[in-house]
N, CA, C and O atoms as a GROMACS GRO file, in nm:
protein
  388
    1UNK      N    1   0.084  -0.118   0.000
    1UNK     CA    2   0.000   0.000   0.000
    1UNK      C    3   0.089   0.125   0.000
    1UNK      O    4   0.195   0.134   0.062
    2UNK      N    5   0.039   0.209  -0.069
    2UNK     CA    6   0.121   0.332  -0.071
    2UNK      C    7   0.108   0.401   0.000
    2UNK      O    8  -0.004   0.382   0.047
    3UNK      N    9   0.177   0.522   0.071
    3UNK     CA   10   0.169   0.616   0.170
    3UNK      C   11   0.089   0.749   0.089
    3UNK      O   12   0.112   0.772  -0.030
    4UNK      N   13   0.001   0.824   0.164
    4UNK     CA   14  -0.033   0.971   0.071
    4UNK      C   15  -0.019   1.045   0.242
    4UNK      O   16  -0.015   1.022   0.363
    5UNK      N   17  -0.017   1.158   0.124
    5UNK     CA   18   0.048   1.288   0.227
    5UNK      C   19  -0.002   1.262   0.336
    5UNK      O   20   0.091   1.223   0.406
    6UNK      N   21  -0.150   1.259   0.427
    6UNK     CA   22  -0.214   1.272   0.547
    6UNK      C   23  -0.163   1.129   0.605
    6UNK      O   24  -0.099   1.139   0.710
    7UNK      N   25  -0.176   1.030   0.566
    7UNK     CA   26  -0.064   0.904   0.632
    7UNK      C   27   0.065   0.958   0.689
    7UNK      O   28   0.095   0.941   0.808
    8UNK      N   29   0.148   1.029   0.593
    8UNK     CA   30   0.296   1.088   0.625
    8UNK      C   31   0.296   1.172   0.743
    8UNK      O   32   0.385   1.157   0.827
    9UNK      N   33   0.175   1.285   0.763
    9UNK     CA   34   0.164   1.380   0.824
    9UNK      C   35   0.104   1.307   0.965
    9UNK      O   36   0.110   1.368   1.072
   10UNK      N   37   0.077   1.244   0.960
   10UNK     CA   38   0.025   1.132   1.073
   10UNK      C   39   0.136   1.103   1.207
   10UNK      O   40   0.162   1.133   1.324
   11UNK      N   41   0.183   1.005   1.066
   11UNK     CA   42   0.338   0.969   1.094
   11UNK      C   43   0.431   1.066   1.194
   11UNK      O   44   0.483   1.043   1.303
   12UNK      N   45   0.429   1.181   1.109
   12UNK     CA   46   0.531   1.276   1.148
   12UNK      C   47   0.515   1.286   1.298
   12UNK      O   48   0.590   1.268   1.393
   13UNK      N   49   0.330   1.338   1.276
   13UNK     CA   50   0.277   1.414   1.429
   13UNK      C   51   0.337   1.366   1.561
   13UNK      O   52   0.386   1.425   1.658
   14UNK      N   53   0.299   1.134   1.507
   14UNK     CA   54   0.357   1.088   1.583
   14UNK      C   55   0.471   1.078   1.642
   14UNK      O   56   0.466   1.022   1.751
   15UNK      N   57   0.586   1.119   1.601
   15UNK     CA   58   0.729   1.090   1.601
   15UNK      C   59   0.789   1.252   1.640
   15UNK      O   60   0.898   1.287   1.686
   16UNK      N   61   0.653   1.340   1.597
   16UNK     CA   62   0.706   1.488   1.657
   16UNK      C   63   0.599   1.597   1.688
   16UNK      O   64   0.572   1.695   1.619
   17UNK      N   65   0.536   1.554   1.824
   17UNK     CA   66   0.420   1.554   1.868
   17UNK      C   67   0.426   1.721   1.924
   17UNK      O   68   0.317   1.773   1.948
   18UNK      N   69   0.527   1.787   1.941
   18UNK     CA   70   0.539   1.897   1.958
   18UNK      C   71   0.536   1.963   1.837
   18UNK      O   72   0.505   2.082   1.846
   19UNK      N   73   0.558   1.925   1.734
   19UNK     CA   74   0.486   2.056   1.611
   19UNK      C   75   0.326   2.011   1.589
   19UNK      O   76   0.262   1.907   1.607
   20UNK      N   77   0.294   2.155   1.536
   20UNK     CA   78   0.118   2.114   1.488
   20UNK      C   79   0.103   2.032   1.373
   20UNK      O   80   0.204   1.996   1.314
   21UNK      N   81  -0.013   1.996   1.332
   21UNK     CA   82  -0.012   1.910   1.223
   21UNK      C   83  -0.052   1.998   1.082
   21UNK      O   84  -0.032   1.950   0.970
   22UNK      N   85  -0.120   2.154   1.108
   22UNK     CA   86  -0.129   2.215   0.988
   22UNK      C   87   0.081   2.294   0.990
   22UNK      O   88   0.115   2.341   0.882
   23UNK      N   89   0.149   2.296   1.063
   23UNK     CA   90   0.290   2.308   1.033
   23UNK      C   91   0.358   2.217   0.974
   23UNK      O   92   0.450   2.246   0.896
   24UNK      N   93   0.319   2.072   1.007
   24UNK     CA   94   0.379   1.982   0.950
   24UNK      C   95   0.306   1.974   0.774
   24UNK      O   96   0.362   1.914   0.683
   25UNK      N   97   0.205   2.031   0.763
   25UNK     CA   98   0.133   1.966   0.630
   25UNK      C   99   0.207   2.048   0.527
   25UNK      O  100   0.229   2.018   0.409
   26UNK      N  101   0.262   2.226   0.636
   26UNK     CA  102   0.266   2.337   0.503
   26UNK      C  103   0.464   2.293   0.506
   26UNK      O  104   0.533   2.332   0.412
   27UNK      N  105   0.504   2.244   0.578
   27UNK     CA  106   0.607   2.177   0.551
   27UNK      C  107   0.674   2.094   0.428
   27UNK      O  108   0.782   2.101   0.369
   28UNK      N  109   0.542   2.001   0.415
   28UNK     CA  110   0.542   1.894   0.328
   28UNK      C  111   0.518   1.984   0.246
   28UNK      O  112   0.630   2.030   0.226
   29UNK      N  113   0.403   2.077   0.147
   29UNK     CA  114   0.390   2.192   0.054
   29UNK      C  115   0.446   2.226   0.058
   29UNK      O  116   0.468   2.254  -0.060
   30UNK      N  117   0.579   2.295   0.154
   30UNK     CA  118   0.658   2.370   0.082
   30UNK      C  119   0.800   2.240   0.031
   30UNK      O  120   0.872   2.274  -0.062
   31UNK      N  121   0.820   2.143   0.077
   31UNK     CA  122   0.932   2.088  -0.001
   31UNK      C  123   0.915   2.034  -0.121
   31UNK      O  124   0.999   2.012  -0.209
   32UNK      N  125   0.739   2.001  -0.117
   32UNK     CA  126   0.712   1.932  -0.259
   32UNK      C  127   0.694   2.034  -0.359
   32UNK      O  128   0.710   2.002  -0.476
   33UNK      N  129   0.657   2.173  -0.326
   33UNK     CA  130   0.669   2.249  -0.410
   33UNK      C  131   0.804   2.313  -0.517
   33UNK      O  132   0.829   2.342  -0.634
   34UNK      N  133   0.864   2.310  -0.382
   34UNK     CA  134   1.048   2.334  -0.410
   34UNK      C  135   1.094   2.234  -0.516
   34UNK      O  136   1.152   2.271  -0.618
   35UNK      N  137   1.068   2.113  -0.490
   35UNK     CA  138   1.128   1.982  -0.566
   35UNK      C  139   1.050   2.028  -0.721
   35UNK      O  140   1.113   2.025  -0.826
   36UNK      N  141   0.915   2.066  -0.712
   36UNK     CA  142   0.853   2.072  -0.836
   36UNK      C  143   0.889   2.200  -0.932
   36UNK      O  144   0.860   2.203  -1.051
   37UNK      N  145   0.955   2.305  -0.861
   37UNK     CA  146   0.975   2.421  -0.900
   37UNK      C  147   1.152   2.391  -0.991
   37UNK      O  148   1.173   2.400  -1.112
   38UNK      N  149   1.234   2.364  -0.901
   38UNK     CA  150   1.374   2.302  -0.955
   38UNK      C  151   1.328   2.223  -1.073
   38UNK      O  152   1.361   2.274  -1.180
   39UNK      N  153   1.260   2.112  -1.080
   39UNK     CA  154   1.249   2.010  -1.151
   39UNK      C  155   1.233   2.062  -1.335
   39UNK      O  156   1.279   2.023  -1.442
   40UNK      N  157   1.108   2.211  -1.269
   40UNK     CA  158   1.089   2.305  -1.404
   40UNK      C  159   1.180   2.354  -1.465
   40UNK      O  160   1.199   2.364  -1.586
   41UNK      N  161   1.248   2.392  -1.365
   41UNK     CA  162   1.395   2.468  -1.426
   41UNK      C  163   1.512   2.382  -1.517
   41UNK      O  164   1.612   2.423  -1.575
   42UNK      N  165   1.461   2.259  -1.506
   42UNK     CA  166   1.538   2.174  -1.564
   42UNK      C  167   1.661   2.140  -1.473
   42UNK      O  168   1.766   2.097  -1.521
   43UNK      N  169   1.641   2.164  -1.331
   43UNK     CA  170   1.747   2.146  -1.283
   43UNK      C  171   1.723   2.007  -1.214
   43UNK      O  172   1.612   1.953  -1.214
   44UNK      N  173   1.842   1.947  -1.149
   44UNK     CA  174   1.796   1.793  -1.093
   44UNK      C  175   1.805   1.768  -0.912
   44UNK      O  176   1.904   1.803  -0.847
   45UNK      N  177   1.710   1.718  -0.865
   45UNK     CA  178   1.699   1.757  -0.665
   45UNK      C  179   1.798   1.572  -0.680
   45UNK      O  180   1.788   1.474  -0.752
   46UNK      N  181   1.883   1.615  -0.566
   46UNK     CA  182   1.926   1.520  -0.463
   46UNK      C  183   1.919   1.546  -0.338
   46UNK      O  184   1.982   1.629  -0.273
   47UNK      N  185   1.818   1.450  -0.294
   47UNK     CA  186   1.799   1.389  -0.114
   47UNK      C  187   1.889   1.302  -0.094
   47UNK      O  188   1.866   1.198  -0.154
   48UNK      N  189   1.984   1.303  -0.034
   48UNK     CA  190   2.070   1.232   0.004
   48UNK      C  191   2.026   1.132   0.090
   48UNK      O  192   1.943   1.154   0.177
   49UNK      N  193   2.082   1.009   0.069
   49UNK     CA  194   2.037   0.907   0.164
   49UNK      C  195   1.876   0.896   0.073
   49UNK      O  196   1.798   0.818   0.126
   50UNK      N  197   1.839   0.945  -0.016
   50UNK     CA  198   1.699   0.876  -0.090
   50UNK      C  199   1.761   0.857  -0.222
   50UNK      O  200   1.818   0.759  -0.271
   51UNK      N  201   1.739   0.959  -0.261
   51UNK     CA  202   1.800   0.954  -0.442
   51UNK      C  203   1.777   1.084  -0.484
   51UNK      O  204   1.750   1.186  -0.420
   52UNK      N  205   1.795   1.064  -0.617
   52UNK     CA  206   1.832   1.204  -0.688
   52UNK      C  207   1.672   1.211  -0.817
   52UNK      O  208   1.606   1.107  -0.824
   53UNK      N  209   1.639   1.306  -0.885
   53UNK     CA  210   1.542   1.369  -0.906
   53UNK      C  211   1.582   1.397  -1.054
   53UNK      O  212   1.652   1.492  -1.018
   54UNK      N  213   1.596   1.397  -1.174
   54UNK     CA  214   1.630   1.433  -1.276
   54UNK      C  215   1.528   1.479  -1.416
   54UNK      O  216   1.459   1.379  -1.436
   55UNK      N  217   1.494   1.574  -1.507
   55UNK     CA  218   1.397   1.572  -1.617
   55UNK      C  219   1.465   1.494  -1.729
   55UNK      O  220   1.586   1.476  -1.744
   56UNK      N  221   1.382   1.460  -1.791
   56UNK     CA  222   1.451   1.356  -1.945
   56UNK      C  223   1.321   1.412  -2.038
   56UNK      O  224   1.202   1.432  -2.010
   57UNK      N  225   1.407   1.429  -2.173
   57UNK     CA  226   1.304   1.464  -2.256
   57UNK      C  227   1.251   1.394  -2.385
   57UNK      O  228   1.312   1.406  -2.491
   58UNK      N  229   1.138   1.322  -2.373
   58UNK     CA  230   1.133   1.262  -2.499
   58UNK      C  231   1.127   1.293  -2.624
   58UNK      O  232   1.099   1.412  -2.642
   59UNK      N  233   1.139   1.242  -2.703
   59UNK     CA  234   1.164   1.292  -2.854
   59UNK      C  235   1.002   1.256  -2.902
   59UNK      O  236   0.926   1.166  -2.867
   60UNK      N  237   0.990   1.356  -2.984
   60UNK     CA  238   0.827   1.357  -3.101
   60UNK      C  239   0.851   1.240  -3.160
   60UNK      O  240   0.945   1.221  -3.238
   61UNK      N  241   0.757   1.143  -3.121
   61UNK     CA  242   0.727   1.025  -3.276
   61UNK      C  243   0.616   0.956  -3.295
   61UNK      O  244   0.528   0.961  -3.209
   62UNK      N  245   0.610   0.934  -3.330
   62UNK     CA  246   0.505   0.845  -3.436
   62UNK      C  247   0.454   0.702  -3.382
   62UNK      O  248   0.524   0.608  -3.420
   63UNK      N  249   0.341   0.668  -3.295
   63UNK     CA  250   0.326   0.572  -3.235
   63UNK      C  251   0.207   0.500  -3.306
   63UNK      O  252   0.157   0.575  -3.390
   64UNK      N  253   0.156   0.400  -3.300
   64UNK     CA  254   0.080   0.316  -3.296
   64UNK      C  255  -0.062   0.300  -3.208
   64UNK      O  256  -0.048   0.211  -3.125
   65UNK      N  257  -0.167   0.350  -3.204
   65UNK     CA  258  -0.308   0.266  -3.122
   65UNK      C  259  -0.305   0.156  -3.141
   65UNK      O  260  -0.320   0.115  -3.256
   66UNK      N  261  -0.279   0.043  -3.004
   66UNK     CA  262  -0.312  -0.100  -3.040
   66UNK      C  263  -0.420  -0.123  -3.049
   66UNK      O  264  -0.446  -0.242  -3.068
   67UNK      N  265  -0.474  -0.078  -3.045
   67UNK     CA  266  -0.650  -0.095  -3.014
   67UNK      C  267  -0.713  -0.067  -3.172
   67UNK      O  268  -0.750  -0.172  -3.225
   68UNK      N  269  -0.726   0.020  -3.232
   68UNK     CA  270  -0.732   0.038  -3.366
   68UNK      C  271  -0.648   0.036  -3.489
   68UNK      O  272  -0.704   0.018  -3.597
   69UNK      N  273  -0.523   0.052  -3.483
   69UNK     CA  274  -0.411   0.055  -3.513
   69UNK      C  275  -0.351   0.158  -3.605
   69UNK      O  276  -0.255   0.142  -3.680
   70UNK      N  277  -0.458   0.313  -3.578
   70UNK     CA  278  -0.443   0.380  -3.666
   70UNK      C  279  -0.323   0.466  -3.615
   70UNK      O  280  -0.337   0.476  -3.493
   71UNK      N  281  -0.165   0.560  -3.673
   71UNK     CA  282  -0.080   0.588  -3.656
   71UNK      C  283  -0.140   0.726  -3.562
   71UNK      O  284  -0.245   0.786  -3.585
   72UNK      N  285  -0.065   0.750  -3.475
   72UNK     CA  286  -0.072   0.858  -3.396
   72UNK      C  287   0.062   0.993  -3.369
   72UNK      O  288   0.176   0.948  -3.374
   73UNK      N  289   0.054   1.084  -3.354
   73UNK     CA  290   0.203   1.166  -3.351
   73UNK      C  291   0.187   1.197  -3.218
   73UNK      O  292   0.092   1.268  -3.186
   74UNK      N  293   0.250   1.163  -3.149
   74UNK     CA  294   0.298   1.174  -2.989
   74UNK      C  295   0.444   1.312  -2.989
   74UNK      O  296   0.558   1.310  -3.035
   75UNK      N  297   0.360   1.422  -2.910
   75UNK     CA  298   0.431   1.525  -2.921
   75UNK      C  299   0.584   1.490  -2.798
   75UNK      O  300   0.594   1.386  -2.732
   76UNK      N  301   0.663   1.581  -2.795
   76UNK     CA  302   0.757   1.586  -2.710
   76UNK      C  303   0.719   1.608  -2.579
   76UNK      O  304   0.620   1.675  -2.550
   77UNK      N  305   0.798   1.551  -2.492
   77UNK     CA  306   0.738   1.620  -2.363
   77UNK      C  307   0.833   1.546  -2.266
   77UNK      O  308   0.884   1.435  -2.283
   78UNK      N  309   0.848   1.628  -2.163
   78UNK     CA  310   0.932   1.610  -2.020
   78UNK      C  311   0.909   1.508  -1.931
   78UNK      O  312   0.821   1.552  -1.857
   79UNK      N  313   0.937   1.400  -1.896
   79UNK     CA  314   0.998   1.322  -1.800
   79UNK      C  315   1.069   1.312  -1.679
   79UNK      O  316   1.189   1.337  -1.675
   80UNK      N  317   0.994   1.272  -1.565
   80UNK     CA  318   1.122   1.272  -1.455
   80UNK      C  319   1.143   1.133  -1.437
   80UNK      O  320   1.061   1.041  -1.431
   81UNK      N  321   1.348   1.133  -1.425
   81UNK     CA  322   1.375   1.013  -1.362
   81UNK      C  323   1.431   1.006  -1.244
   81UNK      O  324   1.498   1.100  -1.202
   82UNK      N  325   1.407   0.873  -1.163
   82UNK     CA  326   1.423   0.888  -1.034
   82UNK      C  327   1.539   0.793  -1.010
   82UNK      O  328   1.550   0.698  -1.088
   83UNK      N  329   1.634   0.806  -0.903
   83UNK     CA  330   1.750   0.716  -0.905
   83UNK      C  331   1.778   0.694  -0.753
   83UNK      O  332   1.815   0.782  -0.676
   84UNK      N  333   1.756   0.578  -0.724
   84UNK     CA  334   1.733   0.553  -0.566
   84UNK      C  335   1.896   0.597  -0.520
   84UNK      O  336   1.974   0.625  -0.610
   85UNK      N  337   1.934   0.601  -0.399
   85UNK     CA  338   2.058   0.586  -0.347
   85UNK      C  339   2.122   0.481  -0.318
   85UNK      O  340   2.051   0.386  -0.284
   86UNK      N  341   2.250   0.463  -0.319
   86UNK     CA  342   2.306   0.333  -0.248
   86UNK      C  343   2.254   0.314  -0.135
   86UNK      O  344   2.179   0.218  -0.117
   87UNK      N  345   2.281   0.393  -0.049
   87UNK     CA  346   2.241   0.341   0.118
   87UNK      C  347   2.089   0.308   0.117
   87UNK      O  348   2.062   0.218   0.196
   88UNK      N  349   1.985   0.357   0.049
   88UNK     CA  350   1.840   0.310   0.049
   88UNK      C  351   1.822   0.175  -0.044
   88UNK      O  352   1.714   0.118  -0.061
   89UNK      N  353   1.972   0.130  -0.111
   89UNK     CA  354   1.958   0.026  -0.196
   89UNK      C  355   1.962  -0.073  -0.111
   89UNK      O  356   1.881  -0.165  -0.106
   90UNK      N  357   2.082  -0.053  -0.020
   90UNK     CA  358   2.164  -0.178   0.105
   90UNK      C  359   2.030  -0.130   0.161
   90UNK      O  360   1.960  -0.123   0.060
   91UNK      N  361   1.954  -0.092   0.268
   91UNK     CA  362   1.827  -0.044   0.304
   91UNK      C  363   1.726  -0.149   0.283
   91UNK      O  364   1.691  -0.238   0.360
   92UNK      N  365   1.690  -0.123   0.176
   92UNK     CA  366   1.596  -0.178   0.136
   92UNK      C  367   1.618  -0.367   0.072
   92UNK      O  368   1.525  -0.447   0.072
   93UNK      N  369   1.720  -0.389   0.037
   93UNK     CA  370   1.828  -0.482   0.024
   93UNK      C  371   1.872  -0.572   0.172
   93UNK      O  372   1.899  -0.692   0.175
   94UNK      N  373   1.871  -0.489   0.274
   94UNK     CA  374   1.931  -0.596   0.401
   94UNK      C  375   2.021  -0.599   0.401
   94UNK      O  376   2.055  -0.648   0.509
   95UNK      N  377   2.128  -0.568   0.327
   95UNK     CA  378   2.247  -0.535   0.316
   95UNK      C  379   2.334  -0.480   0.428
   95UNK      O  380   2.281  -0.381   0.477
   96UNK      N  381   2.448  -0.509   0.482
   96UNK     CA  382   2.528  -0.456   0.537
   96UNK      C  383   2.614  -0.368   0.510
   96UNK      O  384   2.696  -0.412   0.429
   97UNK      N  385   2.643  -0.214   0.553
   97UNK     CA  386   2.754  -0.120   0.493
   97UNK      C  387   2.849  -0.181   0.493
   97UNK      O  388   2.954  -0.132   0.451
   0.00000   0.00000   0.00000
């Protein structure tokens, strides 16, 4: 199951019961905003100890409907790729440093 923001903010409250929970939410808004704002700029976010944040841009081409199979032109458009970290690899892995 996946986590969404009010799970996280939950989380947090629990683990840091002395901030409020509308501080913790505009917290989370402001880093996800930050990450989304860089990302525009074409620039790339690293969280250390998570991973790094990068745009990729696809190229215009010419695809296929499988469904009908009539040709389609698929414009260009921006991509993010995501690249876990080592230490969240061993992490998540069981791994020993």
């Amino acid at each position: 199951m996946a986590i969404v923001k009010s799970e996280l903010i939950k989380q947090l409250k629990k683990s840091y019961p002395n901030f409020l929970s509308r501080d913790l939410n505009k917290l989370i808004d402001i880093i996800l905003k930050e990450i989304r704002n860089t990302l525009n700029r074409g620039e790339g976010v690293e969280l250390r100890g998570f991973g790094t944040f990068r745009t990729n841009i696809q190229r215009e081409s010419i695809r296929r409907n499988p469904k009908t199979g009539t040709k389609i032109n698929v414009p260009k458009k921006r991509t993010i790729k995501w690249k876990m970290s080592k230490d969240l690899f061993k992490k998540l892995n069981n791994e020993k440093e």
